[in-house]
C-alpha positions in Angstrom: 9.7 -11.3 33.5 10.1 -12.9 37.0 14.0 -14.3 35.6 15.0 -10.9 34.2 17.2 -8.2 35.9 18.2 -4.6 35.3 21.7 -3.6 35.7 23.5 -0.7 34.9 26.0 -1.5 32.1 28.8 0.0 33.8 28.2 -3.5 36.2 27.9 -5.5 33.1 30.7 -4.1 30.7 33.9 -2.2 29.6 33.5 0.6 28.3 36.5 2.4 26.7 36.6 5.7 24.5 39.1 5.9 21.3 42.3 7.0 21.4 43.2 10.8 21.7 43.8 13.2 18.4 47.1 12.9 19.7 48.2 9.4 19.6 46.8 8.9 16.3 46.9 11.6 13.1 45.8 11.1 9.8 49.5 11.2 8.4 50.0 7.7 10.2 46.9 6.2 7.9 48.2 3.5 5.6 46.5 1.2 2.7 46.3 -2.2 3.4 47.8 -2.2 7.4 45.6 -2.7 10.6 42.1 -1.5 9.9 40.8 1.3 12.6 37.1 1.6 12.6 35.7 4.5 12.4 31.8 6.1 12.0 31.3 5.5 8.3 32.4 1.9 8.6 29.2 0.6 10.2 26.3 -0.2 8.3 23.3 -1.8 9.3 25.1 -2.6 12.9 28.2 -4.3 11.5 31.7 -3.0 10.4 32.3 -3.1 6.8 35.5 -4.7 5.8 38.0 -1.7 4.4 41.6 -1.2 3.8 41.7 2.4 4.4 42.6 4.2 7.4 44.9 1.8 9.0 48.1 1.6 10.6 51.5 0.0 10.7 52.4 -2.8 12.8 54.7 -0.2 14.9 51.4 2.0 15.2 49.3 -1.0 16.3 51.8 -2.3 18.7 51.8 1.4 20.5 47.6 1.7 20.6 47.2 -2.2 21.6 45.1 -0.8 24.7 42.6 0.1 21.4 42.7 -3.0 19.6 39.2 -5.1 19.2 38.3 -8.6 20.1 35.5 -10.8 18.6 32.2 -10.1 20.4 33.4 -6.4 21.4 30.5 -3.9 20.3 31.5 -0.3 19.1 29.7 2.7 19.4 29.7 6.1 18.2 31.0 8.9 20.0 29.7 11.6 18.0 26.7 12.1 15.7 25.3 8.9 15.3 25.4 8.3 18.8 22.9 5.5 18.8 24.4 3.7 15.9 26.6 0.3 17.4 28.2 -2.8 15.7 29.6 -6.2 16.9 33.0 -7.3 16.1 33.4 -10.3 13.9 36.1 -13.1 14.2 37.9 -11.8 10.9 38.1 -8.1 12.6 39.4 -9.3 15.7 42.6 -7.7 15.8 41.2 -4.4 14.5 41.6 -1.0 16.0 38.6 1.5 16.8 39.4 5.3 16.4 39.2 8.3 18.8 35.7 8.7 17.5 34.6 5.5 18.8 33.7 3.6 22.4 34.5 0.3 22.8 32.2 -1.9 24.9 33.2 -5.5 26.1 30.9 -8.0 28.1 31.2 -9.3 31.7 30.4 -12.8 31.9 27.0 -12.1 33.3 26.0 -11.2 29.3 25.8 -12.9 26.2 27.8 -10.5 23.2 25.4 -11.4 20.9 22.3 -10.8 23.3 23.8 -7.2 24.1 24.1 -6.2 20.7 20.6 -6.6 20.0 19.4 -5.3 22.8 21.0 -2.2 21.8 19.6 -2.3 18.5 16.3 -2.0 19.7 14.4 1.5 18.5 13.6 2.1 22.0 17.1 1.9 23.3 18.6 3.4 20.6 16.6 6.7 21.0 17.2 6.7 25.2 20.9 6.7 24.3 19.7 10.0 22.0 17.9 11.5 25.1 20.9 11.4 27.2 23.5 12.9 24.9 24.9 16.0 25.1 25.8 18.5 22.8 23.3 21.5 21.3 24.5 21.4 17.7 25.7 17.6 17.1 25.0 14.5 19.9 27.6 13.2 22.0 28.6 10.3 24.5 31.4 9.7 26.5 32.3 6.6 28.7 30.6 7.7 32.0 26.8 8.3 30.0 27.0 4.9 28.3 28.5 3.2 31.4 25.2 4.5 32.7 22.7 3.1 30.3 20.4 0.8 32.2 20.3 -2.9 30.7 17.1 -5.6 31.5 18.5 -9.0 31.0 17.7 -12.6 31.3 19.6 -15.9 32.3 22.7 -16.6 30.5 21.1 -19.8 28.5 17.7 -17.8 27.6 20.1 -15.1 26.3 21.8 -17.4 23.9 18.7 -18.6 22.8 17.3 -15.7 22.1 20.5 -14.2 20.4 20.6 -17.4 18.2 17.2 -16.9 16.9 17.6 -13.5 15.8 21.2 -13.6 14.4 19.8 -17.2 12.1 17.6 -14.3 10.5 20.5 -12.2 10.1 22.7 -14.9 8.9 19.8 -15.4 5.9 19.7 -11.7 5.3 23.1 -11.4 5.0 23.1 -15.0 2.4 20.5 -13.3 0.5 22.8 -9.8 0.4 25.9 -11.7 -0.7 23.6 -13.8 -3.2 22.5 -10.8 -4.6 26.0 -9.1 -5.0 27.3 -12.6 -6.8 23.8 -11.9 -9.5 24.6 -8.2 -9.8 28.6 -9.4 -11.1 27.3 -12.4 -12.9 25.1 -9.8 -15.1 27.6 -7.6 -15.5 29.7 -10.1 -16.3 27.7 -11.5 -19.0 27.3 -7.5 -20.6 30.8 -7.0 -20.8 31.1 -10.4 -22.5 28.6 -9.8 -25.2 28.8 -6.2 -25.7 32.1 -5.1 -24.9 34.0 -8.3 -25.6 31.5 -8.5 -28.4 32.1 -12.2 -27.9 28.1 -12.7 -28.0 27.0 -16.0 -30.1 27.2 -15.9 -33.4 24.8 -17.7 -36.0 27.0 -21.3 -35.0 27.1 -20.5 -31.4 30.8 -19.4 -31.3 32.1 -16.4 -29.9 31.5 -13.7 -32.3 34.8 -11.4 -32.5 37.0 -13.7 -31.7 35.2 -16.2 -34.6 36.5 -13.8 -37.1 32.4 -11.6 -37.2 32.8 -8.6 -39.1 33.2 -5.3 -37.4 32.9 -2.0 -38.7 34.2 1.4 -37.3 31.3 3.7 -35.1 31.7 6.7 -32.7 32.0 4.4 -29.7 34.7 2.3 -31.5 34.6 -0.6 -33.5 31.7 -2.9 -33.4 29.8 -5.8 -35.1 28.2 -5.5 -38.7 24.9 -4.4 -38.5 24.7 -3.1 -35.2 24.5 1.2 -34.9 25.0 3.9 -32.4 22.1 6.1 -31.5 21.2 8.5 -28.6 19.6 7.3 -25.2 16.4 9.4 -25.9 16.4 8.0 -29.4 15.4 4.6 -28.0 13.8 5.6 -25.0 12.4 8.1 -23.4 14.3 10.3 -20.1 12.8 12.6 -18.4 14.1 14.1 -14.3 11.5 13.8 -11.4 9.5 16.8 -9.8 11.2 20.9 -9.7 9.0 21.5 -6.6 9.5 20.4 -3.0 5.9 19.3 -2.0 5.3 19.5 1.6 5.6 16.6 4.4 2.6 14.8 5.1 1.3 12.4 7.7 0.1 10.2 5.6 0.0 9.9 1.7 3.2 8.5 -0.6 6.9 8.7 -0.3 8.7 11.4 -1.6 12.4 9.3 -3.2 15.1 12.0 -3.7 18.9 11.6 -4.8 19.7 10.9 -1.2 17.6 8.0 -0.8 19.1 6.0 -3.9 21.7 3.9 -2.0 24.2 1.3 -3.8 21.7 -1.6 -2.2 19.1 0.0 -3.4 16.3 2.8 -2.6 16.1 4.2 1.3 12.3 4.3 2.0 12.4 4.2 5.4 14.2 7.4 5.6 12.0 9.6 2.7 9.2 11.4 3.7 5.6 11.0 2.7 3.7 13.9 0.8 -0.4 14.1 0.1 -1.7 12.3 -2.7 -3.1 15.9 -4.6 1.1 15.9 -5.3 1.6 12.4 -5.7 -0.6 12.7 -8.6 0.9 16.3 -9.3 4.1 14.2 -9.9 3.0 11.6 -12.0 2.0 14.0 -14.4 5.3 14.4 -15.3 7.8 11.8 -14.2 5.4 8.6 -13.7 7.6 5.9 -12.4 7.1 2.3 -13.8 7.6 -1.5 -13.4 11.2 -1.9 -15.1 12.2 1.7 -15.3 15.4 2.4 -14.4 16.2 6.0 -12.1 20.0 7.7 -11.1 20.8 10.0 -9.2 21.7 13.3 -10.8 23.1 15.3 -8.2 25.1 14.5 -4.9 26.3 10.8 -5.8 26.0 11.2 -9.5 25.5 7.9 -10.9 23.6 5.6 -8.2 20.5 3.1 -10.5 17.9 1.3 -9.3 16.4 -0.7 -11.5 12.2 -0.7 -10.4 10.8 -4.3 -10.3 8.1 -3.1 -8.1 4.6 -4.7 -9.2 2.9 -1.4 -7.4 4.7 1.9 -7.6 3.7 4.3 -4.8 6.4 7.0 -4.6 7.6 10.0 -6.3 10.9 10.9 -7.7 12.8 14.2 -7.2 16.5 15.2 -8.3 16.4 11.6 -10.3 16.8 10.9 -13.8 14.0 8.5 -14.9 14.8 6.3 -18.3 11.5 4.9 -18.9 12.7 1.4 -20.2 8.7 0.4 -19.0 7.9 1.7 -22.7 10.5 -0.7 -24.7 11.1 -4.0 -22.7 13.5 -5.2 -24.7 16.0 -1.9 -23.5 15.7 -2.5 -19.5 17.9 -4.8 -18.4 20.8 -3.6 -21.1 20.3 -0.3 -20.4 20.8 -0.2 -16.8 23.8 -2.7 -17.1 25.3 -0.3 -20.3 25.2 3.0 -17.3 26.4 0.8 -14.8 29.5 -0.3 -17.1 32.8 1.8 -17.7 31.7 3.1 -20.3 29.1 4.7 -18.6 30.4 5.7 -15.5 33.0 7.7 -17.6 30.3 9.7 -19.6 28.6 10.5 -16.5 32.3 11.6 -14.5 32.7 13.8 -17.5 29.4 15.2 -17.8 28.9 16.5 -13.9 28.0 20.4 -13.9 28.4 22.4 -10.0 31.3 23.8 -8.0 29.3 22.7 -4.4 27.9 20.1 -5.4 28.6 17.9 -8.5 25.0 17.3 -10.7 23.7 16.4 -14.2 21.8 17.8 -16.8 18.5 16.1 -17.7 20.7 17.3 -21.0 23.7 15.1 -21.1 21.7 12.0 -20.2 19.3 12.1 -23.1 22.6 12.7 -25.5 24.3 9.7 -23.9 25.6 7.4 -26.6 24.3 3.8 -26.6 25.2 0.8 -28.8 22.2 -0.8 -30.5 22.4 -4.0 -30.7 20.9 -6.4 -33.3 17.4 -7.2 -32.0 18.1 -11.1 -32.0 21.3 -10.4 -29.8 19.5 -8.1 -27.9 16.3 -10.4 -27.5 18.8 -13.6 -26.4 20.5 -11.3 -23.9 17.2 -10.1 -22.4 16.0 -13.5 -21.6 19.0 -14.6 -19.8 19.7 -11.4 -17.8 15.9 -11.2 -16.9 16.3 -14.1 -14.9 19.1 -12.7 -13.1 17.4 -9.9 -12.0 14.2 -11.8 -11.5 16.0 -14.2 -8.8 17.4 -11.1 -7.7 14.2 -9.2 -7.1 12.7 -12.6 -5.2 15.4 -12.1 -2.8 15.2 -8.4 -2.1 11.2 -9.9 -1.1 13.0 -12.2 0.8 15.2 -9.4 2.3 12.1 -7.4 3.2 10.4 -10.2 5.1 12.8 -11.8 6.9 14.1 -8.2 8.5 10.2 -7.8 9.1 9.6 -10.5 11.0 13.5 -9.6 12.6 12.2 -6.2 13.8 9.2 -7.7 14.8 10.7 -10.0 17.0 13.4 -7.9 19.0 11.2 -6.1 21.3 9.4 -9.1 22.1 11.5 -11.4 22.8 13.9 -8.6 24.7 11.3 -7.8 26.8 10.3 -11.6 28.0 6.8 -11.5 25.9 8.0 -14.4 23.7 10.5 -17.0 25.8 12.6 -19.2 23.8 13.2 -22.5 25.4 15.0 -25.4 24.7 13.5 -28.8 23.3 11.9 -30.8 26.9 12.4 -27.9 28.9 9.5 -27.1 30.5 7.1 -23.9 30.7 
């Protein structure tokens, strides 16, 4: 690391802290005005795009001294104090709240280069160290401003920031390819068994070819088809009652809180012995092509398990075992995930605190059965939606391996990136 230096990044950046209480209240939040970025809009160390809080063009004009710029990283100020994200080009413009600190390069640092150098586990957990605060962690300008920063040449830092955000690029392709798949398949479900615009026998739209409908409990629907329970066509059954106890090594214990809307949060659930593991399994075995939701907290989160090996446990989690009629998997998951399904649920939930379901009201849950032709047709094309979708999770996984993998290394000089010619 004979090139490298070590600064402290009070020498290499701006830092600024949010605007006071004061000169922004919730009554000036708007719909649909300037974003202000706040906490719970980073994810993964960028700023989702939202439309709520944000403020007039009066409002923005008064806190300009707060507005972003493309390349400007924020931070937390409280809590989450070592969670940061970079500004895009479509944010620039944007406004960060009084919960937020504002860092913007010198021209002795790459944007880029910073940001990922302060995504780096290490970094992230000195920034921890130095907080303050006994209850909740805090920062404020003067304890970032004195976060020390090892950096290389200009050129070697655009190198290296290059090669690491082409790997986010791909992740985030794959993410957005995925998304496009999930609305694709639900697409094609409401088509077919909402619409009930399915192919008929001649390969025309069914309803709308004049097919014959007859009246059911869930409304009108085609000839032959039925209503029947959830548990009539497959079994449901919840995950563990007991709390098993953390273990240093063994399987992951997934709860409620680790089913996310992109999917299940491993790195965040703890591991438990194996004696419970099997203890578990006795009762709520998890399988290839089972679907499980979340029954208390954020009633209604899925994950449909394409997992070849399963090696975790479930707990607060409804588990419809699809794994024991294939036909079911795909059209069951999509059927909870529809309207129709997210309204049963929202007028199931049980709890004052906190909202739940009964193991109860899912097995009761009305379903539409399908002809088995239809049903069969519709399984073969929505199974390779969620096939292609599955190879990209993979995808996913390895790329922000070999990501992860990368950033310390090449952060701390042990892998140089050079340029075609350039010599070592």
């Amino acid at each position: 690391m004979n090139e490298w230096k070590e600064d402290k990044l009070s020498n290499l950046a701006e830092v600024q802290t949010g605007p006071f209480g004061s000169q922004l209240k919730n009554e000036q939040y708007i719909t649909g005005g300037t974003p202000v970025v706040t906490v719970e809009h980073i994810k993964d160390f960028l700023i989702e795009d939202f439309t709520y809080p944000s403020v007039t063009d009066e409002d923005k004009n008064t806190l300009k001294r707060y507005i972003l710029k493309s390349g400007d990283i924020v931070f937390s100020r409280v809590g989450s104090v070592d969670l940061s994200a970079l500004v895009k080009e479509h944010q620039d413009g944007w406004l960060f709240s009084s919960r937020m600190l504002r860092v913007r390069v010198k021209e002795k640092l790459d944007t880029q280069f910073l940001s990922y150098y302060l995504r780096q586990s290490t970094i992230r957990q000195f920034i921890l160290n130095i907080s303050v605060g006994s209850t909740m962690p805090s920062i404020n300008t003067e304890i970032l401003k004195s976060l020390p920063i090892v950096y290389c040449s200009l050129k070697e830092q655009k190198r290296i920031a290059d090669v690491l955000s082409c790997l986010d690029a791909k992740i985030e392709n794959l993410r957005h390819q995925n998304e496009t798949l999930e609305t694709i398949a639900q697409t094609l479900f409401k088509h077919w068994f909402i619409d009930f615009e399915f192919p008929n026998d001649d390969g025309k739209p069914y309803k709308s070819s004049g097919g014959a409908m007859v009246a059911s409990e869930l409304g009108d629907i085609p000839e032959g088809w039925g209503v029947g329970k959830m548990q009539n066509i497959i079994e449901v059954r919840d995950g563990t009652h007991d709390s098993p106890k953390q273990s240093d090594k063994g399987f992951k214990l997934i709860t409620s809180k680790h089913l996310k809307k992109e999917g299940i949060d491993f790195d965040s659930a703890y591991l438990i012995s194996e004696n419970d593991y099997v203890e578990i399994n006795k009762r709520s075995k998890v399988e290839t092509f089972d679907i499980l939701l979340s029954m208390i907290g954020t009633v209604g989160l899925l994950y449909f398990v394409q997992e070849k090996v399963i090696n975790f446990g479930i707990k607060n989690i409804g588990l419809f075992k699809t794994s024991q009629n294939l036909n079911y998997s795909e059209y069951i998951y999509l059927f909870i995930k529809s309207n129709y399904g997210e309204t049963y649920l929202k007028t199931r939930l049980a709890g004052t605190t906190q909202s739940y379901v009964t193991l109860g009201a899912l097995r009761d849950m009305p379903l539409i059965v399908p002809s088995s032709r239809i049903l069969s047709q519709f399984k073969q094309i929505a199974k390779s939606i969620f096939d292609k979708d599955y190879f990209n999770q993979q995808q996913v996984q390895t790329l922000t391996k070999t990501r992860d993998t990368l950033l310390p290394k090449l952060m701390s000089g042990e892998i140089r990136i050079q340029s075609v010619g350039e010599e070592q």
